[in-house]
Residue frames relative to the residue before (quaternion, step in Angstrom):
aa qw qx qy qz dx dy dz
X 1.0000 0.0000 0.0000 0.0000 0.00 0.00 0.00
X 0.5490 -0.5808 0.4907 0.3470 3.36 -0.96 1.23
X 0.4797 -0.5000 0.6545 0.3024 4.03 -1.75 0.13
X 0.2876 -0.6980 0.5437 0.3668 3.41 -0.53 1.12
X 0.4925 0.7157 -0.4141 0.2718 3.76 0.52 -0.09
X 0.6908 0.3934 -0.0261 0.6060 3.33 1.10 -1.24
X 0.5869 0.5454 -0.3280 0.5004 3.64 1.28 -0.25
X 0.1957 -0.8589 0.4227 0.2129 3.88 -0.38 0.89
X 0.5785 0.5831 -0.2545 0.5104 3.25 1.90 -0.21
X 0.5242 0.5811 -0.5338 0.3203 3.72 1.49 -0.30
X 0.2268 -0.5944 0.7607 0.1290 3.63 -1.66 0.16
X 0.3123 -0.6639 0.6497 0.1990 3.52 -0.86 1.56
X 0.6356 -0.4563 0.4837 0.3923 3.94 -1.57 0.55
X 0.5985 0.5328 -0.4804 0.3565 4.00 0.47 -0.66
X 0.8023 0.5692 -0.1654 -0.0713 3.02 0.53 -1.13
X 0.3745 0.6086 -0.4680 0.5200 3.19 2.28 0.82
X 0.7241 0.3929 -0.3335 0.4583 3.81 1.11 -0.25
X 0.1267 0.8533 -0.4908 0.1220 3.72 1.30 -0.15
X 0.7147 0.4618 -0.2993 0.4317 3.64 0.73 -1.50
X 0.4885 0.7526 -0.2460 0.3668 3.50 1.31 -1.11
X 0.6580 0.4255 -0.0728 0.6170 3.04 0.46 -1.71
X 0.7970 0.3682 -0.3262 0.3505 3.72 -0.31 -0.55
X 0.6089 0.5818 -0.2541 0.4755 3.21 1.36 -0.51
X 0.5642 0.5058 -0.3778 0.5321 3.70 1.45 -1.13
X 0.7638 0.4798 -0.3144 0.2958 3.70 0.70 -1.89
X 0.4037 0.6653 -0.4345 0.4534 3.79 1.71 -0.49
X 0.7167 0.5202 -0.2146 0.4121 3.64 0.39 -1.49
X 0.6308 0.5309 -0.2687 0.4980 3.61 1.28 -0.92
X 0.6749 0.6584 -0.1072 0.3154 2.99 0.95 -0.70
X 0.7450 0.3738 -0.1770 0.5234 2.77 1.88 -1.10
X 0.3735 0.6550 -0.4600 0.4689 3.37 1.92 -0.45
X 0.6961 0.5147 -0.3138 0.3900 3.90 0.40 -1.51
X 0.6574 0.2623 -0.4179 0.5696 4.06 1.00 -0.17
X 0.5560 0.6255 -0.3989 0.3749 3.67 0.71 -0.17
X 0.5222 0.4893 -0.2454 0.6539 3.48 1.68 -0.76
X 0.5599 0.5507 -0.3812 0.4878 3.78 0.66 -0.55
X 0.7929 0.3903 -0.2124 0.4169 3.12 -0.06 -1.48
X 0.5968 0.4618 -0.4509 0.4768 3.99 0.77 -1.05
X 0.7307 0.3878 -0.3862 0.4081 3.60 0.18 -0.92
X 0.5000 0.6434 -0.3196 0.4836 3.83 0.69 -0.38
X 0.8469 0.2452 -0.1268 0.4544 3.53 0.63 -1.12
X 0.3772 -0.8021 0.3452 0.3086 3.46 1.84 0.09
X 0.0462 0.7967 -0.5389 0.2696 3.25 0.70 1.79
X 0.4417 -0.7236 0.3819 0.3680 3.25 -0.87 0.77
X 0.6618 -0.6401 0.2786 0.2731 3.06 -1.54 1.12
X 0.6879 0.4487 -0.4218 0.3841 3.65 0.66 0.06
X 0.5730 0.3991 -0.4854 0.5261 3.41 1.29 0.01
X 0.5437 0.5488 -0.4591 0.4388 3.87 0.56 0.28
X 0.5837 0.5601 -0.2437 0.5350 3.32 1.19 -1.12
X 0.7929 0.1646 -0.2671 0.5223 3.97 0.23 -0.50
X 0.3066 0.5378 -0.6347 0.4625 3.74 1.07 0.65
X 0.7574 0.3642 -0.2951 0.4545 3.94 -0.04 -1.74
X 0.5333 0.3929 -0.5165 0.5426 4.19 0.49 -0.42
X 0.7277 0.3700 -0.3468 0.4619 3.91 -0.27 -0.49
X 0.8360 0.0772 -0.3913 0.3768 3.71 0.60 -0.11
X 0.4060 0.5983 -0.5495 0.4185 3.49 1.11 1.02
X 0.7615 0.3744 -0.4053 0.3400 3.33 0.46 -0.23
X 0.5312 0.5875 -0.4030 0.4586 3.54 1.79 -0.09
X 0.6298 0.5457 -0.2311 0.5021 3.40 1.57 0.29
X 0.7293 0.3099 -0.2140 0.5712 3.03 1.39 0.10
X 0.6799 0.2948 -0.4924 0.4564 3.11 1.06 0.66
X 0.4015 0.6961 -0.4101 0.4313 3.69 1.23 0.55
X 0.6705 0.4247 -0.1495 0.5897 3.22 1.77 -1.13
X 0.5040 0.7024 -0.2998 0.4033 3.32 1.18 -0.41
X 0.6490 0.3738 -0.1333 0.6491 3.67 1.23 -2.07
X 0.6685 0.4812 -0.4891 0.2871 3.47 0.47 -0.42
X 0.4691 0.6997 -0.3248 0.4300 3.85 1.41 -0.68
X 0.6299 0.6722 -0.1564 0.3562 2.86 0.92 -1.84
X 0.7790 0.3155 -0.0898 0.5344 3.24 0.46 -1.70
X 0.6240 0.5101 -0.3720 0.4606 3.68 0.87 -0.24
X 0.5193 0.4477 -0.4320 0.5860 3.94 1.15 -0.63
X 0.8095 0.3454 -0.2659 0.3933 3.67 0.01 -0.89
X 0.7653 0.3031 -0.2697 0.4998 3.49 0.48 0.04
X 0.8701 0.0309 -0.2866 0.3998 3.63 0.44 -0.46
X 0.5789 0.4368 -0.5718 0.3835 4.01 1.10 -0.17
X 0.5963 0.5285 -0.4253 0.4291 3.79 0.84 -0.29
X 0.4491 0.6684 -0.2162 0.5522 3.56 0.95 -0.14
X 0.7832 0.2459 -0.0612 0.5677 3.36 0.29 -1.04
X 0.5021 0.5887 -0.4616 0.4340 3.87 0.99 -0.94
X 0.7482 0.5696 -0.1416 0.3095 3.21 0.54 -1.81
X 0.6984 0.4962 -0.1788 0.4838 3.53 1.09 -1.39
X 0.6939 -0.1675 0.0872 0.6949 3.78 1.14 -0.76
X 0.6241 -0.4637 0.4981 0.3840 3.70 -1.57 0.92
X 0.8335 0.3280 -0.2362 0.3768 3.99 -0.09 -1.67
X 0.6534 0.4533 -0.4866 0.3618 3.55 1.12 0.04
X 0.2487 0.7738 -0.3937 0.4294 3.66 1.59 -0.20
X 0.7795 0.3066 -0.1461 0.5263 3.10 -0.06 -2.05
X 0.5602 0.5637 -0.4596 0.3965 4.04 0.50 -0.30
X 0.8023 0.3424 -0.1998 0.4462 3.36 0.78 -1.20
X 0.4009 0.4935 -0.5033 0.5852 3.91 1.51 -0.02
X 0.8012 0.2262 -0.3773 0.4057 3.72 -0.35 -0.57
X 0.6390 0.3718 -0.5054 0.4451 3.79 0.34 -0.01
X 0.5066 0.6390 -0.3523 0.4592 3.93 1.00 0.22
X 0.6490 0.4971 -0.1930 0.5425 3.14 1.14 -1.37
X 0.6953 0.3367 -0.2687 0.5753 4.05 0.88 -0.99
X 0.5807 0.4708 -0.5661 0.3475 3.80 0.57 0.28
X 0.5374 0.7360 -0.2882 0.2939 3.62 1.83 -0.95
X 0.6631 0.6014 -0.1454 0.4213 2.42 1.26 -2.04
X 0.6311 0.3557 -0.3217 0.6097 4.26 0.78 -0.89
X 0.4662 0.7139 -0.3494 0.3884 3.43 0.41 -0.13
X 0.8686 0.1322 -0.1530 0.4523 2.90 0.38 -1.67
X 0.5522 0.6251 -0.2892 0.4698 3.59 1.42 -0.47
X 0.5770 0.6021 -0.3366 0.4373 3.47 1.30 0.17
């Protein structure tokens, strides 16, 4: 099976929700100068502390739908197209979990 990377016809699974995502990672984005600015203005540290719990978990469910849409679009994909690329893309699923959950 071709690397969807190197393939110019692949389509990653995100990419009917693309705006979605970009809009959530926009929002992440601004929490992360918002974390800038509290620590800048010497805010106390536990309201800094449930600023990063509020944007860690808006990171983990971006990473979450991204799994999501990757089991359904490319290890199904690949299951279908050949049996051992399947099992390639279950175990590169399984090591996205795995940083995932140790994160």
């Amino acid at each position: 099976m071709l690397d969807p990377e190197l393939d110019p016809d692949h389509q990653h699974g995100y990419l009917k929700s693309k705006d979605d995502y970009l809009k959530r990672l926009r929002r992440i984005e601004g929490q992360a100068r918002g974390l800038q600015r509290m620590v800048e203005e010497d805010k106390y540290c536990i309201d800094i502390l449930t600023q990063v719990s509020a944007m860690t978990k808006a990171l983990h469910s971006v990473s979450v739908k991204l799994l999501e849409e990757h089991i359904n679009h490319c290890v199904i994909g690949a299951a279908r197209t050949d049996e051992q690329a399947g099992r390639e893309k279950v175990a590169e699923a399984v090591d996205a979990i795995a940083r995932l959950v140790r994160s």
